[in-house]
N, CA, C and O atoms as a GROMACS GRO file, in nm:
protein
  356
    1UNK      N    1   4.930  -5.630   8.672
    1UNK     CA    2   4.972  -5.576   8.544
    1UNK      C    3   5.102  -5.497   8.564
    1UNK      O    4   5.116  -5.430   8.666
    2UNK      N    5   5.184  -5.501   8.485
    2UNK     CA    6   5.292  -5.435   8.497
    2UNK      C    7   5.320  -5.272   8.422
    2UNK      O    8   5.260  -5.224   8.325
    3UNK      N    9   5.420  -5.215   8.498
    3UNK     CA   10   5.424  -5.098   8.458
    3UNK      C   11   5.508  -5.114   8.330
    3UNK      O   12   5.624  -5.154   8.337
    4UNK      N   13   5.444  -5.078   8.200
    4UNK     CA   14   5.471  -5.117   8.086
    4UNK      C   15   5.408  -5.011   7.984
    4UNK      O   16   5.285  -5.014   7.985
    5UNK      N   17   5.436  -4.966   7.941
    5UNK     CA   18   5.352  -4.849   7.800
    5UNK      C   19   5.339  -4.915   7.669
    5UNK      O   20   5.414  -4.951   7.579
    6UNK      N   21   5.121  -4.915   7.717
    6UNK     CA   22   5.095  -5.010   7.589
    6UNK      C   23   5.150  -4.968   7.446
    6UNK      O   24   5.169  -5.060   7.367
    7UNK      N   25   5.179  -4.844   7.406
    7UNK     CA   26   5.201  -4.790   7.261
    7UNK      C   27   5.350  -4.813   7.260
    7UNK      O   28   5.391  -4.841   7.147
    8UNK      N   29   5.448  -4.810   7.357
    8UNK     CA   30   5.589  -4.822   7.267
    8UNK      C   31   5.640  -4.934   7.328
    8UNK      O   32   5.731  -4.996   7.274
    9UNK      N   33   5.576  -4.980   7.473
    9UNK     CA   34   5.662  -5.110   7.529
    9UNK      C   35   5.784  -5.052   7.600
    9UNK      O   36   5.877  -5.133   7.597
   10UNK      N   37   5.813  -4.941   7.663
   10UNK     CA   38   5.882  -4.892   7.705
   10UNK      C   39   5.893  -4.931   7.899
   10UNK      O   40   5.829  -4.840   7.951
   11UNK      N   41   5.931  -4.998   7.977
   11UNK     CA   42   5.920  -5.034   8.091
   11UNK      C   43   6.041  -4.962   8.197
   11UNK      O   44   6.103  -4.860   8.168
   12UNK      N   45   6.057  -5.037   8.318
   12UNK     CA   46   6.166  -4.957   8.423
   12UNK      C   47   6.285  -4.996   8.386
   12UNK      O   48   6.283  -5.087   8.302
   13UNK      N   49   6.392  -4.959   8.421
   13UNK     CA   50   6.500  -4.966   8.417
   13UNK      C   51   6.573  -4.956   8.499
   13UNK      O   52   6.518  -4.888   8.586
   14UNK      N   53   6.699  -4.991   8.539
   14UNK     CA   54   6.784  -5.031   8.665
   14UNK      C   55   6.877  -4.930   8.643
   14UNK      O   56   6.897  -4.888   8.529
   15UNK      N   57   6.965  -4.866   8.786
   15UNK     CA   58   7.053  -4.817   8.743
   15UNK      C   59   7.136  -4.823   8.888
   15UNK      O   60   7.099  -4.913   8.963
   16UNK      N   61   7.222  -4.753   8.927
   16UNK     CA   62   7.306  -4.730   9.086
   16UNK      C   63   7.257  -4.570   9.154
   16UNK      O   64   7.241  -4.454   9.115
   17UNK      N   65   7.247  -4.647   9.271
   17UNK     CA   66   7.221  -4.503   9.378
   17UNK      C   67   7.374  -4.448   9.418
   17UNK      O   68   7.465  -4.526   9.444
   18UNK      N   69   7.384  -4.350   9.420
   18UNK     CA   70   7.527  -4.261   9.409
   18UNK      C   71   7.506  -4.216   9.569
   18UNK      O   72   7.397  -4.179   9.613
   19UNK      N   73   7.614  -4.225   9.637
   19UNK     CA   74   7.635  -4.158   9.758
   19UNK      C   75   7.786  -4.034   9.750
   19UNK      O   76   7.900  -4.060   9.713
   20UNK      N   77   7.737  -3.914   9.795
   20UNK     CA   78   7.901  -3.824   9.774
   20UNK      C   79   7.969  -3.826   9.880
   20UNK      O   80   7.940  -3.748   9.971
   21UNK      N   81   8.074  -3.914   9.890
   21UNK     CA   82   8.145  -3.949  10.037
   21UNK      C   83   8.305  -3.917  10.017
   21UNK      O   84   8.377  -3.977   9.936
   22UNK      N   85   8.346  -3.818  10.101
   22UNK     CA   86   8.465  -3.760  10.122
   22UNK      C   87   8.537  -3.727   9.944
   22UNK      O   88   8.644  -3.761   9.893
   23UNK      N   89   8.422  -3.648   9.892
   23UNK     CA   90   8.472  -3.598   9.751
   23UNK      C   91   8.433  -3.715   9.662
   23UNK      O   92   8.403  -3.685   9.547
   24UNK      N   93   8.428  -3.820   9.689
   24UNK     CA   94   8.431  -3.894   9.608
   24UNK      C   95   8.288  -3.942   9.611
   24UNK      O   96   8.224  -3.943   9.716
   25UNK      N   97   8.209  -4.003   9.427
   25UNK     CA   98   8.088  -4.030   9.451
   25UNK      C   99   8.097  -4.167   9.466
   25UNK      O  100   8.188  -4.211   9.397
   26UNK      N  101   8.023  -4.274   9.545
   26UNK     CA  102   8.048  -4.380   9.564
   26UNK      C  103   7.923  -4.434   9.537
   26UNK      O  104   7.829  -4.366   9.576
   27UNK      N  105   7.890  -4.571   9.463
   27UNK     CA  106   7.772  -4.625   9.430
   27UNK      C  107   7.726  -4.749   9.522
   27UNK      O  108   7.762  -4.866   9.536
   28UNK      N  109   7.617  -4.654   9.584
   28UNK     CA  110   7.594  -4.774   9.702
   28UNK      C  111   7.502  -4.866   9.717
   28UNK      O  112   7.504  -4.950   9.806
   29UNK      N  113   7.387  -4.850   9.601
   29UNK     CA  114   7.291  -4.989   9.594
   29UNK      C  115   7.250  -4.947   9.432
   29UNK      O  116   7.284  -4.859   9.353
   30UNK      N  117   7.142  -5.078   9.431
   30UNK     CA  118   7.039  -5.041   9.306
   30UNK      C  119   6.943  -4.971   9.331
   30UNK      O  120   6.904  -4.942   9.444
   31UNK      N  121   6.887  -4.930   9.208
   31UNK     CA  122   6.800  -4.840   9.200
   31UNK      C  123   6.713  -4.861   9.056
   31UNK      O  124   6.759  -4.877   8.943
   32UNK      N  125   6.536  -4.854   9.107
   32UNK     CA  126   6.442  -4.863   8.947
   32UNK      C  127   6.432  -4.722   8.906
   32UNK      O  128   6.438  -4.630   8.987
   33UNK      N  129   6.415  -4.704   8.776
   33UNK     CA  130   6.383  -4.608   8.699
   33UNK      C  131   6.248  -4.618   8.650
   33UNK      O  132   6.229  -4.694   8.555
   34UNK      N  133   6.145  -4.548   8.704
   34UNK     CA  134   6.021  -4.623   8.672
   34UNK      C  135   5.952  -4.522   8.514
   34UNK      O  136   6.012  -4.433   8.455
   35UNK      N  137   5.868  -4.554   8.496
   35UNK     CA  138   5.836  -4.507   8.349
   35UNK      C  139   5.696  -4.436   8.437
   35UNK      O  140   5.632  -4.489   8.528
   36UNK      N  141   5.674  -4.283   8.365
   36UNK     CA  142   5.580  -4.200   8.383
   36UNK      C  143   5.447  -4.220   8.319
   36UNK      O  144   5.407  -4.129   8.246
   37UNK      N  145   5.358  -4.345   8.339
   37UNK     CA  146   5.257  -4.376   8.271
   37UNK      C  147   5.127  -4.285   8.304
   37UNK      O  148   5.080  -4.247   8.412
   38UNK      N  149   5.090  -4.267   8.183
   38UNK     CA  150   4.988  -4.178   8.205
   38UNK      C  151   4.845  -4.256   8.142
   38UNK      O  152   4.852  -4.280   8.021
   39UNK      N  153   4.704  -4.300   8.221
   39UNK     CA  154   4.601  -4.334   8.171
   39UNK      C  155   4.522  -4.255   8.085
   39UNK      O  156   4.465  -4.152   8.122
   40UNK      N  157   4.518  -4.311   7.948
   40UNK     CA  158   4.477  -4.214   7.860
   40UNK      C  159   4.327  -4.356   7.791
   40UNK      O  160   4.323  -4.477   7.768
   41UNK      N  161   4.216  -4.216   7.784
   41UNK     CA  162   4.085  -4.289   7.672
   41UNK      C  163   4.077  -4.221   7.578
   41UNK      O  164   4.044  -4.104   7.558
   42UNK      N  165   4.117  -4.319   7.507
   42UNK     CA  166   4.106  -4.299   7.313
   42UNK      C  167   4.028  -4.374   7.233
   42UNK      O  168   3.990  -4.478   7.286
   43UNK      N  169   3.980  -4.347   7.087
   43UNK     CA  170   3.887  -4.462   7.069
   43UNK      C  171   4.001  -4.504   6.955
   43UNK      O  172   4.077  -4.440   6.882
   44UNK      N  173   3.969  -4.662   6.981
   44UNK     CA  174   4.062  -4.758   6.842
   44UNK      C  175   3.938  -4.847   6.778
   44UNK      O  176   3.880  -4.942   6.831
   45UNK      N  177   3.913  -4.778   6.631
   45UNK     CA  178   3.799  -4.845   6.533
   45UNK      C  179   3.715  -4.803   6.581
   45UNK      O  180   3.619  -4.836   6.512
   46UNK      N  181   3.675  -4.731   6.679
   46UNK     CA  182   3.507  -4.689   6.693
   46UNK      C  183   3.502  -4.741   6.854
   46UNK      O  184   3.389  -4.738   6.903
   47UNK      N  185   3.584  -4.775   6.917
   47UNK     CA  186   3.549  -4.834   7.062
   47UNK      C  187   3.638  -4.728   7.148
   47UNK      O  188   3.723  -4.647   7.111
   48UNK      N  189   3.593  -4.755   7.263
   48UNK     CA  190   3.667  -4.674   7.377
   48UNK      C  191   3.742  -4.735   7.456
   48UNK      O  192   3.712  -4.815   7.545
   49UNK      N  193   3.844  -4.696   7.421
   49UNK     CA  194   3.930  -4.768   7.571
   49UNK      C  195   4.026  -4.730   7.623
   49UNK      O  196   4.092  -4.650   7.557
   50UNK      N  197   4.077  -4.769   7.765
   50UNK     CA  198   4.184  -4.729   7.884
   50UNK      C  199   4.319  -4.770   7.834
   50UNK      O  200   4.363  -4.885   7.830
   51UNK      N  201   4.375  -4.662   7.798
   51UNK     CA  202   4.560  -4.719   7.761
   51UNK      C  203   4.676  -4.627   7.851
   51UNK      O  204   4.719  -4.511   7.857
   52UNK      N  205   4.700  -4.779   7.925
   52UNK     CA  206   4.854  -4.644   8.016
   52UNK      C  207   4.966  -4.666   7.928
   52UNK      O  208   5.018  -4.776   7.910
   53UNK      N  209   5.019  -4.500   7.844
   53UNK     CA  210   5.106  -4.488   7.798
   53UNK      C  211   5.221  -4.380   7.859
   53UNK      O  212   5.209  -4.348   7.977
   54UNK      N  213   5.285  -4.347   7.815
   54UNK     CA  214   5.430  -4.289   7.877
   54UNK      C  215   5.379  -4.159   7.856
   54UNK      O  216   5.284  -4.132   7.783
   55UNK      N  217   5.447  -4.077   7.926
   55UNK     CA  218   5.447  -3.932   7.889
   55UNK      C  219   5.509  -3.847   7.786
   55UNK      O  220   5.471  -3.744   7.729
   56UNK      N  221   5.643  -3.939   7.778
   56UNK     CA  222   5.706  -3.895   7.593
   56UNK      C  223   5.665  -3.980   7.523
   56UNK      O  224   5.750  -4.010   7.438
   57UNK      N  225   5.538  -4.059   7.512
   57UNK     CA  226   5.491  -4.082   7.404
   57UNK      C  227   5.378  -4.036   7.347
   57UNK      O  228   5.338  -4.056   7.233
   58UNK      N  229   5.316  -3.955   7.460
   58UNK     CA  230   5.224  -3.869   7.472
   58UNK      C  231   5.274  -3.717   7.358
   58UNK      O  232   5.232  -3.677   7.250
   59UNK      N  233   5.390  -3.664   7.458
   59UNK     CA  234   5.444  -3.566   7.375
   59UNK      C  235   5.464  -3.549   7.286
   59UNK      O  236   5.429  -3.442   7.236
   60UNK      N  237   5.548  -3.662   7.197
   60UNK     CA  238   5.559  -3.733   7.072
   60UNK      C  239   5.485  -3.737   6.988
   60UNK      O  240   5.520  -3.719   6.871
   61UNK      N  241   5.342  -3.764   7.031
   61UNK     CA  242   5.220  -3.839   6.914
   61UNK      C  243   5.136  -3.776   6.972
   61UNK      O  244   5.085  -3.864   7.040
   62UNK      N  245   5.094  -3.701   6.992
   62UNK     CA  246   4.950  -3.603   7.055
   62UNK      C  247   4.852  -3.691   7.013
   62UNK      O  248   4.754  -3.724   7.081
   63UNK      N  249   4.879  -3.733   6.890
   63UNK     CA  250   4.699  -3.752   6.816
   63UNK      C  251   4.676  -3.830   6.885
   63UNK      O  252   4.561  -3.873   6.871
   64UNK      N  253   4.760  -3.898   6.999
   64UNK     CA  254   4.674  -4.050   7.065
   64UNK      C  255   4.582  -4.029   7.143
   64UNK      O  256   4.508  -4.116   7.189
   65UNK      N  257   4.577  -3.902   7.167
   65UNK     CA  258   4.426  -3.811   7.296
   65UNK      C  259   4.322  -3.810   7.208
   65UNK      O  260   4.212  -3.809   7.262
   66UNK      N  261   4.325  -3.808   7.058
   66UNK     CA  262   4.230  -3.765   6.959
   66UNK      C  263   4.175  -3.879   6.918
   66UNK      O  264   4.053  -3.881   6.904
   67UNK      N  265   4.253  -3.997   6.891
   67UNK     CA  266   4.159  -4.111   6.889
   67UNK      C  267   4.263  -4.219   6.781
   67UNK      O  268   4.273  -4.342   6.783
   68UNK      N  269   4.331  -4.117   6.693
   68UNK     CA  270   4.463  -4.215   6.621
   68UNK      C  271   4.556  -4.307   6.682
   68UNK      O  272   4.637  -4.250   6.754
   69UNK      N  273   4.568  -4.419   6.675
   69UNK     CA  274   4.655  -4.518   6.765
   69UNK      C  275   4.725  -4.524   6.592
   69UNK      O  276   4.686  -4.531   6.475
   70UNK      N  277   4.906  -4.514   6.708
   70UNK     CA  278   5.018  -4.566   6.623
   70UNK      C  279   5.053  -4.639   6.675
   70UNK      O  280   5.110  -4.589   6.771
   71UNK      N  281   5.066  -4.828   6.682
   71UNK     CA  282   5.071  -4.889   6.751
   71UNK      C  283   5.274  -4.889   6.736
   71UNK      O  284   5.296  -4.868   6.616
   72UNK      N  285   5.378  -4.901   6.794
   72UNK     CA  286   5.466  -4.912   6.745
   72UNK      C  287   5.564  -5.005   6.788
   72UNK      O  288   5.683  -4.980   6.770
   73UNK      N  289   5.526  -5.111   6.844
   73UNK     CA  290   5.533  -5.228   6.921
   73UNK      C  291   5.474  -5.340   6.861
   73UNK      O  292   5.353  -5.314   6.858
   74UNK      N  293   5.496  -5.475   6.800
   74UNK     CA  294   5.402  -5.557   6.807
   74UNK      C  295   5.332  -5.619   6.904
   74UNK      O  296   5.220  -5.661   6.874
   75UNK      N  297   5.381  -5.636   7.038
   75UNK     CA  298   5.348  -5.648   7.130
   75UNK      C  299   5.250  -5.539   7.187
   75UNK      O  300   5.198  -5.571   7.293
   76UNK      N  301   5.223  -5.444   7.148
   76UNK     CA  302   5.149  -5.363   7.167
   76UNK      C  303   5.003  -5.338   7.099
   76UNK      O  304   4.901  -5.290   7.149
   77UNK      N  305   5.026  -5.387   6.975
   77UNK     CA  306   4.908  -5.450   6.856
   77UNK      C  307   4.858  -5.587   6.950
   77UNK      O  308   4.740  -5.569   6.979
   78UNK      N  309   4.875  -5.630   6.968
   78UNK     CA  310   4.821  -5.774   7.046
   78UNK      C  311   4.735  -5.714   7.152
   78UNK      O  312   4.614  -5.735   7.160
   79UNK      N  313   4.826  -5.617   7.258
   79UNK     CA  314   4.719  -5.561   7.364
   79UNK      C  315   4.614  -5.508   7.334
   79UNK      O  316   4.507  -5.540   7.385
   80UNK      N  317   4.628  -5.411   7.240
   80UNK     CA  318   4.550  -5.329   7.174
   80UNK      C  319   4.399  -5.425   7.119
   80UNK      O  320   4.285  -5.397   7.154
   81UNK      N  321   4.425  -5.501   7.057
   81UNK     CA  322   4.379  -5.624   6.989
   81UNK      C  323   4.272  -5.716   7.104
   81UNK      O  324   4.159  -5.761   7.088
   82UNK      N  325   4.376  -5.721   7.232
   82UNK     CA  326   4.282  -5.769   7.363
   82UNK      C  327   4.156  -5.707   7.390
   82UNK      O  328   4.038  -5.739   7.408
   83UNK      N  329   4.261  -5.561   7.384
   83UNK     CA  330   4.152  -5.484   7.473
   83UNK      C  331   3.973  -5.454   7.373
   83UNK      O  332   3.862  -5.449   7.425
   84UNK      N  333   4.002  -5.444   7.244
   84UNK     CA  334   3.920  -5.450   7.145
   84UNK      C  335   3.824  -5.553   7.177
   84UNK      O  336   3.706  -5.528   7.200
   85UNK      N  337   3.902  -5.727   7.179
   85UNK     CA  338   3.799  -5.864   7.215
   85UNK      C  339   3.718  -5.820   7.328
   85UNK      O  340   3.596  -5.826   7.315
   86UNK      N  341   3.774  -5.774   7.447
   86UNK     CA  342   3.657  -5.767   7.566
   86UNK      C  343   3.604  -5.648   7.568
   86UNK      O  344   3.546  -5.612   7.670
   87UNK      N  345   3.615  -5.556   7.449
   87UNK     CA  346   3.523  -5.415   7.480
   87UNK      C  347   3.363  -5.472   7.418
   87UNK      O  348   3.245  -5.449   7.441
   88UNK      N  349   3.450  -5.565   7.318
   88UNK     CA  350   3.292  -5.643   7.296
   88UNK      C  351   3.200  -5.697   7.290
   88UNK      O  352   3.091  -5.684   7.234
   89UNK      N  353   3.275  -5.799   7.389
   89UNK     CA  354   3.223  -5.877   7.475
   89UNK      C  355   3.162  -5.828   7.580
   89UNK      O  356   3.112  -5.903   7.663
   0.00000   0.00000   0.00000
């Protein structure tokens, strides 16, 4: 599974590793920016379930600890939607 935040779809990002060489900063490889997922259980419709979301989306939307899902992704309604099929199964 990938590091991905089911509520906004927010994933890593690329950027350059900086070296400071004789005053000057010089960019010397790549580098991931990984996303701060945090495993959170909330209930969606009456069920319980495991959602790793971000930490500013956490901050953002508190109520998602309380049990309100704002899904804000469609791609994220689909997971959401998964995870629902096999809670009932």
């Amino acid at each position: 599974m990938s590091r991905k935040c089911d509520v906004s779809g927010k994933k890593a990002q690329t950027g350059m590793r900086y070296s400071f060489l004789r005053a000057h900063f010089n960019p010397t490889a790549k580098r991931r920016f990984q996303v701060n997922l945090q495993t959170v259980r909330t209930t969606v419709n009456g069920k319980r379930v495991k959602l790793k979301v971000a930490a500013s989306v956490l901050k953002a939307h508190p109520e998602i600890r309380t049990g309100v899902i704002l899904p804000l992704k469609k791609k994220s309604r689909k997971k959401i939607k998964k995870l629902l099929a096999a809670a009932q199964t």
